[in-house]
C-alpha positions as a printed Julia matrix, in Angstrom:
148×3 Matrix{Float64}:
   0.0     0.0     0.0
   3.29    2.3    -0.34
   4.36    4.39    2.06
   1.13    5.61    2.93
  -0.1     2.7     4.79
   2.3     3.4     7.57
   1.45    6.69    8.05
  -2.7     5.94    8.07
  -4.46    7.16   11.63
  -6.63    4.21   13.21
  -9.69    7.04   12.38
  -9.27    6.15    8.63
  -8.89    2.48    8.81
 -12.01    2.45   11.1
 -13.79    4.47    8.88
 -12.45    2.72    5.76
 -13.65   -0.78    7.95
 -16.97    0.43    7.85
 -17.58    1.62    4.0
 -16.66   -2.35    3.38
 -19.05   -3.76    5.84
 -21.75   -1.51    4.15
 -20.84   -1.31    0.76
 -17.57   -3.3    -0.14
 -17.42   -6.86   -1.01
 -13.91   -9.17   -0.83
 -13.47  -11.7    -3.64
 -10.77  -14.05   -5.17
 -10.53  -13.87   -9.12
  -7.31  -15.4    -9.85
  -5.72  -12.92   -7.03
  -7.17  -10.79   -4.09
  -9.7    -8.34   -4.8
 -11.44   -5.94   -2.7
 -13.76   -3.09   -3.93
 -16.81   -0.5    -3.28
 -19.41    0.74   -4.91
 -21.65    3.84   -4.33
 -22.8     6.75   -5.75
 -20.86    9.31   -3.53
 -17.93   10.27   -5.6
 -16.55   12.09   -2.59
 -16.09    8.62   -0.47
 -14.9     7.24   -3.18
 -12.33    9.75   -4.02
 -10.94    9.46   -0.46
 -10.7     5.64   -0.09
  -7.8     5.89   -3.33
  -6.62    8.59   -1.44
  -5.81    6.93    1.47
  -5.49    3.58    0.24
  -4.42    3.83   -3.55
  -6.19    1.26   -5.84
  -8.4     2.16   -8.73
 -11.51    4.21   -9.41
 -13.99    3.4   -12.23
 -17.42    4.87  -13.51
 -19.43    2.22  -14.85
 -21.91    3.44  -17.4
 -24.86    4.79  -16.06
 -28.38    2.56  -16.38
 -31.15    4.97  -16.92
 -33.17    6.6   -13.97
 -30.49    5.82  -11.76
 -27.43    7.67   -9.9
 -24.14    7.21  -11.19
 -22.22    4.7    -9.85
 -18.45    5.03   -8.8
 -16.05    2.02   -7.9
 -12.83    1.77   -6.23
 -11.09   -1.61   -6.23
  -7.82   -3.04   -5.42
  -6.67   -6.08   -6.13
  -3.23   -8.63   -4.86
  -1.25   -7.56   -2.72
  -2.73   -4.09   -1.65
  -6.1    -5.61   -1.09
  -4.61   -8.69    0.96
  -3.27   -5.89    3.01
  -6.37   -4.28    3.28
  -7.95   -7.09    4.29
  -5.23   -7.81    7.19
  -5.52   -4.45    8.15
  -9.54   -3.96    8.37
 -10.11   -7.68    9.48
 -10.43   -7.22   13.46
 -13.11   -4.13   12.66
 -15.6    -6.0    10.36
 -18.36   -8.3    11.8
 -17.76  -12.08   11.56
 -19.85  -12.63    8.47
 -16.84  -10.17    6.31
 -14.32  -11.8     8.8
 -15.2   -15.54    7.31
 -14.99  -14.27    3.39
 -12.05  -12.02    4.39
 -10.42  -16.01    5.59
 -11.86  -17.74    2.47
 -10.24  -15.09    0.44
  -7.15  -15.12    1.93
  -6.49  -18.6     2.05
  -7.24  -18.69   -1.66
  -4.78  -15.8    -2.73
  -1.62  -17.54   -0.39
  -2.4   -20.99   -1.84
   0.12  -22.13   -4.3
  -0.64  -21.43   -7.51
  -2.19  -24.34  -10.25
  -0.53  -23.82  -13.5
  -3.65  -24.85  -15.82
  -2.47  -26.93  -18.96
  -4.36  -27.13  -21.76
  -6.93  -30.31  -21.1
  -9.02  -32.01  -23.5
 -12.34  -32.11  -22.2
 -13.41  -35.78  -21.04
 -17.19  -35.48  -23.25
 -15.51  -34.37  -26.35
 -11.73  -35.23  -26.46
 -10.71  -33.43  -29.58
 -11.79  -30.23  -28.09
 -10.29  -28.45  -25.42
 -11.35  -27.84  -21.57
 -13.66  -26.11  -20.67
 -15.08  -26.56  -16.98
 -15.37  -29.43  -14.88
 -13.88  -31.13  -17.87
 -16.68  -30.42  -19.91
 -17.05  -28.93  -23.3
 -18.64  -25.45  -23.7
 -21.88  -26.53  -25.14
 -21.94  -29.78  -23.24
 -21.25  -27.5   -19.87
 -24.4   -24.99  -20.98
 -26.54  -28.19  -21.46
 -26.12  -29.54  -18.24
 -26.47  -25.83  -16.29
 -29.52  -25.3   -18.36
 -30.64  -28.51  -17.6
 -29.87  -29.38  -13.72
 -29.04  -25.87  -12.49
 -25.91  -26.47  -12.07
 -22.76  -28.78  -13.67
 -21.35  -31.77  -11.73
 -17.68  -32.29  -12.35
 -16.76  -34.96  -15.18
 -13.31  -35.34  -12.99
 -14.75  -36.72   -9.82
């Protein structure tokens, strides 16, 4: 989080621990992520301020507010998860774990698979095929793993 981490008051980390309970979520797509979204530009504004990251306007859906995200993602959002983690309730504490867990397992190199429905063609998910994966979602709701 650069230099600026060090030199953070517990005020702004409290506050910042709040705007994630409320309106931040934590996820893991292929590295840490943490982000907000809300449609004060001002809070916004000074969350990259204090914590660096990203901002990003999404385009605007009609009769609503504009929306503006922050988001950070490996290493400076694992950090802001350590950092935050003792202020959030237990619910954000648990994904906040998951999360975390995730980003310091060792990496998977994928290699390309041929798909165990359809060998010539290559892997798709759960060793499916594309079109033999979107059968089986549409059909079942969701897509057992050809692996297992």
């Amino acid at each position: 989080m650069g230099s600026g981490m060090y030199s953070l008051a517990m005020k702004d980390i409290g506050w910042l621990a709040g705007i994630l309970e409320g309106e931040g979520w934590f996820g893991y797509y292929n590295t840490a992520r943490v982000a907000i979204n809300m449609t004060d530009p001002d809070v916004i504004q000074r969350v990259k301020t204090l914590f660096g990251g990203s901002v990003y306007l999404p385009k605007p859906r009609e009769n609503r507010k504009q929306l503006y995200c922050w988001a950070a993602s490996g290493g400076r959002a694992a950090g802001i998860m350590m950092t935050v983690y003792p202020m959030l309730g237990a619910r954000r504490q648990a994904r906040v774990r998951e999360v975390l867990m995730q980003w310091l397992a060792p990496k998977r190199h994928r290699t390309a698979q041929s798909c165990l429905c359809h060998p010539e063609r290559k892997h798709c998910a759960k060793g499916w095929c594309k079109s033999c994966y979107n059968i089986r979602r549409e059909r079942d709701g969701r897509v057992e793993d050809a692996r297992v």
